[in-house]
C-alpha positions as CSV (number, residue, x, y, z in Angstrom):
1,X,0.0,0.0,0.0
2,X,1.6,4.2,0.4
3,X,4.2,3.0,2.8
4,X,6.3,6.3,1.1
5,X,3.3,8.3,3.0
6,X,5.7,9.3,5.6
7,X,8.2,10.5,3.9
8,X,5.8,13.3,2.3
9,X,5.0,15.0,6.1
10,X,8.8,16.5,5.6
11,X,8.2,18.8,3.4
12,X,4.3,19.5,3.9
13,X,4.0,21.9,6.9
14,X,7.0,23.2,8.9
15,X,5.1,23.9,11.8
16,X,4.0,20.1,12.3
17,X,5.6,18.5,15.1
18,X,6.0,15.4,14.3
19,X,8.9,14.6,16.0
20,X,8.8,14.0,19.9
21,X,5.9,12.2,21.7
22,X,2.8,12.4,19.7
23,X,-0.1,14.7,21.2
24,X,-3.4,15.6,19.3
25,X,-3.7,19.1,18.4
26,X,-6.8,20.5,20.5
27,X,-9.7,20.4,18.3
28,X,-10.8,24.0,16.8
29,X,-13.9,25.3,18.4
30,X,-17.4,25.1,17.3
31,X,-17.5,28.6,15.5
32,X,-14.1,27.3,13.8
33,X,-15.4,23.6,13.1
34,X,-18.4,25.1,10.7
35,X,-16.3,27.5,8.6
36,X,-14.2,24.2,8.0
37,X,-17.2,22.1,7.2
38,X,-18.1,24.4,4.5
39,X,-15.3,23.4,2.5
40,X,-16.3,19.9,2.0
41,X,-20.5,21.1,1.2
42,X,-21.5,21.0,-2.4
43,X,-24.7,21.7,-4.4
44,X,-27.0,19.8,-4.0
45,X,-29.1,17.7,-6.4
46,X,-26.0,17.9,-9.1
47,X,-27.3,14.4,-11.7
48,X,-24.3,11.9,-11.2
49,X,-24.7,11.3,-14.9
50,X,-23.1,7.6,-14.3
51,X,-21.5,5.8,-17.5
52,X,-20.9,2.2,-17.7
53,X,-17.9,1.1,-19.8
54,X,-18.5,-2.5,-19.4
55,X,-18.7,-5.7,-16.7
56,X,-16.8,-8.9,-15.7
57,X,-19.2,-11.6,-14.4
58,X,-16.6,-14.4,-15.2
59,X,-14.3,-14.5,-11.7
60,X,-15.4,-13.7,-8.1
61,X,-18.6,-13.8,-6.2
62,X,-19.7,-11.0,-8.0
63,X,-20.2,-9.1,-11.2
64,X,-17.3,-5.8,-12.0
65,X,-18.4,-3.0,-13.3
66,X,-16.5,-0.4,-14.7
67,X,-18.2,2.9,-14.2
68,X,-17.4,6.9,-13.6
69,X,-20.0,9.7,-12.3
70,X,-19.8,13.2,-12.1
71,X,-18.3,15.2,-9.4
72,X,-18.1,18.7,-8.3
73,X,-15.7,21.2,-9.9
74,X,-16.4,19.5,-13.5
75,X,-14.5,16.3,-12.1
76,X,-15.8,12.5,-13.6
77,X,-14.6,9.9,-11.1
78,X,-13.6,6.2,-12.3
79,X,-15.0,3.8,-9.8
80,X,-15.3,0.1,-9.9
81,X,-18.8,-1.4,-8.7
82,X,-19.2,-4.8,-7.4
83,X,-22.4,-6.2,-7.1
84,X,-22.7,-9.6,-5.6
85,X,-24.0,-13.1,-7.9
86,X,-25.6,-14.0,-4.6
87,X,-28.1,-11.5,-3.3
88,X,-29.2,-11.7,0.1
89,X,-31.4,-9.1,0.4
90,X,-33.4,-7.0,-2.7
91,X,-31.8,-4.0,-1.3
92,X,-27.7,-4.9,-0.5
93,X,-25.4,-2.8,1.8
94,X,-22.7,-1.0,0.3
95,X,-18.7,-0.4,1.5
96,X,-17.3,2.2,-0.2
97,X,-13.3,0.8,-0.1
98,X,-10.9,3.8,-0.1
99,X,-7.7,2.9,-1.4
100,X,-4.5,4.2,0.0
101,X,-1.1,6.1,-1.6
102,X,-0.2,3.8,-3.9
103,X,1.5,5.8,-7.0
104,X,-0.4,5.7,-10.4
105,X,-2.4,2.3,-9.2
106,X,-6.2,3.8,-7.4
107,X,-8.5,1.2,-7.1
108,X,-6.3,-1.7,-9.1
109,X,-4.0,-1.7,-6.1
110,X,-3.8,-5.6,-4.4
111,X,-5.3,-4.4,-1.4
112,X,-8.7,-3.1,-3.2
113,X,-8.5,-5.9,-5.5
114,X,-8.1,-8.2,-2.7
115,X,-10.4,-7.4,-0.4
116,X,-13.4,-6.9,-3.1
117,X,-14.0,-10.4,-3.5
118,X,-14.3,-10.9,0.5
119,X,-16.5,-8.3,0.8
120,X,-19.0,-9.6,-1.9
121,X,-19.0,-12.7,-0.8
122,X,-20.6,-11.6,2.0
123,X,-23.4,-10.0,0.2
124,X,-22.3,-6.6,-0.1
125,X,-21.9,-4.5,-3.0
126,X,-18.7,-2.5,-3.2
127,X,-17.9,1.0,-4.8
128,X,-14.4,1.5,-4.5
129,X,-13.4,5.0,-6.7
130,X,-10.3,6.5,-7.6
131,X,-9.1,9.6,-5.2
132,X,-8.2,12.7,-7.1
133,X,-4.8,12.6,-8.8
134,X,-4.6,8.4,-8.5
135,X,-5.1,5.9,-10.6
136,X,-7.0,6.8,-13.7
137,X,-6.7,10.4,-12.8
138,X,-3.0,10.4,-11.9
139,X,-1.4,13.7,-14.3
140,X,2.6,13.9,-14.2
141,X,3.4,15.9,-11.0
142,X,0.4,15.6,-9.1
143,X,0.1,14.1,-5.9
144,X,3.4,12.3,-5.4
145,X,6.9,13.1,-3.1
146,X,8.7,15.2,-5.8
147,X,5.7,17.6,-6.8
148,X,6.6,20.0,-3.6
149,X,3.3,21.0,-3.7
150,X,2.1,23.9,-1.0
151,X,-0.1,23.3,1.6
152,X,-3.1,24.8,0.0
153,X,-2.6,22.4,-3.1
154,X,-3.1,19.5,-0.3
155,X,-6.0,20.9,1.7
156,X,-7.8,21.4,-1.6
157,X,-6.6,17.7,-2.9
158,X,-8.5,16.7,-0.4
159,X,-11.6,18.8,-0.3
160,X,-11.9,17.2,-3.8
161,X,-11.5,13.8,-2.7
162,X,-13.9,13.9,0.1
163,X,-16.3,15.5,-2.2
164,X,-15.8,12.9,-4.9
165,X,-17.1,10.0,-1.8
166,X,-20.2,11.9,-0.9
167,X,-21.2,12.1,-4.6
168,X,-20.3,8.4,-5.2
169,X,-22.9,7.7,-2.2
170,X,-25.1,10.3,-3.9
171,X,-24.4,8.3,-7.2
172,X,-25.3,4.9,-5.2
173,X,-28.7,6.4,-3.7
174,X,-30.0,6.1,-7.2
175,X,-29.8,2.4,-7.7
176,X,-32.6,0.6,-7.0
177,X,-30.3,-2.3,-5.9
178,X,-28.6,-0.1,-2.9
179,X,-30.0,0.0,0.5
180,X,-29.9,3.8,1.2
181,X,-29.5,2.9,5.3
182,X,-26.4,0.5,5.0
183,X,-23.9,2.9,3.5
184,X,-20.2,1.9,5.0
185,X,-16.7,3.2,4.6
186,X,-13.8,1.2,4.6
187,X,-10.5,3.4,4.4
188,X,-6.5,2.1,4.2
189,X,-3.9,4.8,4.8
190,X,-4.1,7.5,3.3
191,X,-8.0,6.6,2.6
192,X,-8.5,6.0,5.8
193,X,-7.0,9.4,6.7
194,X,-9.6,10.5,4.0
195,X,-12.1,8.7,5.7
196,X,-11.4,9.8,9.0
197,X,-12.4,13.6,7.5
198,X,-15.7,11.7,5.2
199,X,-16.9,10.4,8.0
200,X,-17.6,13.2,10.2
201,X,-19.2,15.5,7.2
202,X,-21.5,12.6,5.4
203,X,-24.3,11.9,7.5
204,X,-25.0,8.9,5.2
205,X,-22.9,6.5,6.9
206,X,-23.8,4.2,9.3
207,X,-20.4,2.8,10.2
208,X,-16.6,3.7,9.5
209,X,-13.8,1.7,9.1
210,X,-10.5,3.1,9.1
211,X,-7.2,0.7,9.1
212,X,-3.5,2.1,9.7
213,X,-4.9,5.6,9.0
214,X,-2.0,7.8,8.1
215,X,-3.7,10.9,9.7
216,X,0.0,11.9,10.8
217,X,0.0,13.3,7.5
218,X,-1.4,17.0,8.4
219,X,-1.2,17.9,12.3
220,X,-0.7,21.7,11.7
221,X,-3.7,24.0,12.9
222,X,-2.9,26.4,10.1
223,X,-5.6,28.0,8.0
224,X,-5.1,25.6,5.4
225,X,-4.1,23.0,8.1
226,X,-6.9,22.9,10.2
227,X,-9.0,22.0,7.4
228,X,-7.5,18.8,6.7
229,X,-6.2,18.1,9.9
230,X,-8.3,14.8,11.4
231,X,-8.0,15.9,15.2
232,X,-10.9,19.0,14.4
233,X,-13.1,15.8,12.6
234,X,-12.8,13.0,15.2
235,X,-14.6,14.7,17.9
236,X,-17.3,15.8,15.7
237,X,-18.4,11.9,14.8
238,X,-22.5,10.9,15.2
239,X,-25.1,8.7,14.9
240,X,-22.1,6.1,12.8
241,X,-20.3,3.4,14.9
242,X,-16.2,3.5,14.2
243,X,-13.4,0.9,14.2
244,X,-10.1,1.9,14.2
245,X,-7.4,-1.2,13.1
246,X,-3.7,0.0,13.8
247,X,-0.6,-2.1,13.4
248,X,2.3,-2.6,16.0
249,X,4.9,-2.7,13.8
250,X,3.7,0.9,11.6
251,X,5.3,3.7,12.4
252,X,5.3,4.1,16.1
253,X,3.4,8.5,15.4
254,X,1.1,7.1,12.8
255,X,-0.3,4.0,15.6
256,X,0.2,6.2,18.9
257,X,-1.7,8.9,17.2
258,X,-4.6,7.0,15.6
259,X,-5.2,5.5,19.4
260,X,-5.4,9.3,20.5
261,X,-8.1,10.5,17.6
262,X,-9.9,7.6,18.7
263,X,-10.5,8.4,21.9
264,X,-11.9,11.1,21.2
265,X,-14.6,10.0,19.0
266,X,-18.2,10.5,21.3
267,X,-19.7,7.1,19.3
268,X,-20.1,3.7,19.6
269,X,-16.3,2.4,18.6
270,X,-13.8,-0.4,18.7
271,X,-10.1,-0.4,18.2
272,X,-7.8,-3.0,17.4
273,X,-4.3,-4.1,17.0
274,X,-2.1,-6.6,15.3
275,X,1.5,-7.6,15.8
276,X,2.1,-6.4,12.0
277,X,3.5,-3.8,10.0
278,X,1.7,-1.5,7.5
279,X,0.6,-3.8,5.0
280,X,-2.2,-5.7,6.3
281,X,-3.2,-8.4,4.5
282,X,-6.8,-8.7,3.8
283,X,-6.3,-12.7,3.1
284,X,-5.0,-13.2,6.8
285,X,-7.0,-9.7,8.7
286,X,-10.4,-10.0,7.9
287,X,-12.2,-12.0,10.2
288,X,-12.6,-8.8,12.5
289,X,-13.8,-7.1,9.8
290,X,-16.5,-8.8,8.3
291,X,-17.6,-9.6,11.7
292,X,-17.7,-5.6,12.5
293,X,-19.8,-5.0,9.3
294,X,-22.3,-8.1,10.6
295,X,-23.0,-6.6,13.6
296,X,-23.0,-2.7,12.6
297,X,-24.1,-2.6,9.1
């Protein structure tokens, strides 16, 4: 998966401290908290104007689609869609599977492509899209160590990636096929750093999943910072349930500081560990997954 992440906070914001014992930043204030919010709002009722460029019913539990839909800021946003051979219900639960910082690979990295088959064959329909400036959308010199991009390039990276998740649910809402009320987010990385801002903006989502999430990314409360920066989102969480998987042997800020956002999440939660480094492989870590989405989603 992005195990370069790290090596991008050098460079990002000077003022970060991310050397010395890890300590979350305290959380803007309410006043502060809806200014930032507004970043990540978008018009409402925009058509998602979906195209399908074709399917792949011959391997897996479930049938591929390749798909894009419409975004703010005149974006279109490749996305694969997974719908399970074997429904279990008329209307199916959805995981929207974020990828993490994987070069020019999105959503064909091994960890999507891995755990989209273990996901269906549970009966849920995946949407897993690529972020801005990855995969499909990956332009020489975007988002990648040697562009030496400002900090306002990155907070508005990421206001367009967030927004390109809440219009893939919007996109979602108008299948027949998609149960409206079962709306999860699985994030790895760098998409779970995304997901840790997606889930406290989308009131969609029921529950969050966010695994080795390299929120160590942004820690600076800087204009452009604080808008990006997951300790002002984490405190902000309701009415979604939240699991946090770290990893032992990650880096020792990017675990220590993932325990810290957690607790301050005011929602029903669980966090868990394993002896392993940053990779985790969805063949071996899974059974605590699956059995998070049986109970929560």
């Amino acid at each position: 998966m992005d195990l370069r992440l790290a090596c991008l906070t050098a460079f990002i914001f000077a003022s970060s401290t991310l050397l010395g014992q890890p300590s979350i930043e305290t959380p803007v204030d309410d006043i502060e908290y809806q200014r930032i919010v507004e970043y990540y709002n978008y018009d409402e009722g925009i058509p998602s104007d979906p195209v399908s460029y074709g399917e792949w019913p011959w391997r897996g539990p479930h049938v591929l689609y390749k798909i894009s839909y419409r975004s703010v800021r005149e974006q279109r946003v490749p996305a694969y869609l997974a719908i399970p051979k074997e429904k279990k219900s008329k209307k199916l639960p959805v995981v929207i599977l974020m990828h993490g910082w994987n070069l020019f690979w999105g959503k064909n990295e091994d960890w999507v492509q891995q755990w989209i088959p273990i996901l269906t064959a549970q009966g849920y329909a995946v949407l897993a899209p690529d972020h801005f400036l990855f995969g499909e959308r990956k332009i020489e010199g975007g988002f990648d160590v040697g562009s030496n991009r400002g900090p306002y390039y990155y907070r508005d990276w990421m206001c367009q990636s967030v927004a390109d998740l809440r219009r893939g649910i919007d996109y979602l809402l108008t299948r027949p096929d998609i149960d409206p009320e079962r709306i999860a987010v699985f994030g790895g990385s760098l998409g779970g750093w995304i997901g840790s801002i997606l889930s406290a903006v989308e009131p969609r989502i029921k529950t969050s999943i966010l695994s080795v999430p390299a929120t160590e990314f942004i820690t600076a409360q800087t204009p452009p910072g604080r808008v990006i920066n997951s300790s002002n989102f984490f405190p902000r969480y309701k009415d979604l349930s939240l699991l946090v998987v770290v990893a032992k042997k990650d880096l020792a800020l990017r675990t220590a500081r993932a325990k810290e956002l957690f607790e301050l999440a005011p929602v029903h939660k669980k966090l868990i560990e394993y002896d392993e480094g940053h990779f985790l492989d969805p063949q071996k870590y899974n059974k605590d997954i699956l059995e998070w989405l049986r109970t929560e989603l």
